[in-house]
N, C-alpha and C positions, 0 to 999 in steps of 0.2 A: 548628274551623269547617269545614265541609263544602263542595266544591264541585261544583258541575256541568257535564259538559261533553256536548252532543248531537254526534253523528256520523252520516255515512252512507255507502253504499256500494251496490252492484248485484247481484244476481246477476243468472246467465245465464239466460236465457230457455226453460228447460225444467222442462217440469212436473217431471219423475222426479228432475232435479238437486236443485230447490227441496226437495222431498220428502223427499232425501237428506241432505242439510244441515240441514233441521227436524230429522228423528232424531238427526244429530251431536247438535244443540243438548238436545236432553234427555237425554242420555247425554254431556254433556264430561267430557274424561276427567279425572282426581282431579289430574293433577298441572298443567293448564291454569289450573282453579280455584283451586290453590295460588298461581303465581306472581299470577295477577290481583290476589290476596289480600297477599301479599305486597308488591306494586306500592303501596300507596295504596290500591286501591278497594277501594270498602266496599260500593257498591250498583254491579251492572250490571246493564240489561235491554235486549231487544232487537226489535225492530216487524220485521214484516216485512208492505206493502203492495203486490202485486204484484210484481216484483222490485227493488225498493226497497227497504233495510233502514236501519233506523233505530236506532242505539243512545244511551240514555242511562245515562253515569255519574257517580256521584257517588264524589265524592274526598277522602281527606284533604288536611289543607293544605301537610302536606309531599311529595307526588306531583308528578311530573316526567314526561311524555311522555318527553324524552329519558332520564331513569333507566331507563323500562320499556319503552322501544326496548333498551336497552344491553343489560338483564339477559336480552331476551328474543334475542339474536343470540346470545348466550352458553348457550342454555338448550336444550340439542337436543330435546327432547319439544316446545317450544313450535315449534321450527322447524318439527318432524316436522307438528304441529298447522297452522300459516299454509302451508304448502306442501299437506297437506289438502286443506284450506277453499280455496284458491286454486281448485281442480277447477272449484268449484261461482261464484264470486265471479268478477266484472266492475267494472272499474277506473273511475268515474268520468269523464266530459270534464274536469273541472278537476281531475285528479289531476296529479301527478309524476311523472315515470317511477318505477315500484318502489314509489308508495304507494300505501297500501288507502284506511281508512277516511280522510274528510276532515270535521275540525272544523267543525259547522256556526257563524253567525254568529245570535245573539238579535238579532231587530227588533222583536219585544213580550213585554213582560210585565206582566200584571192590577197584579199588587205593587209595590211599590217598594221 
């Protein structure tokens, strides 16, 4: 059984950064891709409106946020990777000190 989880997060308000960050994203590099893979997720994509960035994933049902925080502190290209992307990203008002992306809350859904 699949699940899905929406996030979101900022970048910083320049055109050239935004730009810079796009190209990241279509060139991630092979071993990013691995661990996400690794991780549980099976599908990730990613919005980006203005500097507002919107990710959806779907996940196996044995995926753990905490497993793929763990494996990812442990994993120096991923580091290499979020220290990166950190350049270009801006921290939410309802973030935590130190976190990025933050799980959005479902208020509708068509389906049931």
């Amino acid at each position: 059984m699949k699940r899905r989880f929406c996030l979101a997060l900022d970048l910083k308000d320049d055109p050239k950064l935004i730009a810079e960050y796009k190209h990241y994203h279509e060139h991630v590099w092979p071993e990013i891709i691995e661990s996400i893979k690794q991780s549980g997720i099976l599908d990730m994509e990613i919005y980006l409106l203005g500097t507002r960035l919107f990710m959806i994933m779907e996940v196996s049902e044995g995926f753990s946020f905490e497993a793929k925080s763990n494996a990812d502190r442990h994993n120096t290209k991923v580091q290499e990777w979020e220290n990166l992307m950190w350049r270009f990203q801006k921290a939410l008002p309802e973030s935590k000190p130190g976190e990025k992306w933050i799980r959005m809350e479902r208020i509708f859904k068509l389906q049931a």
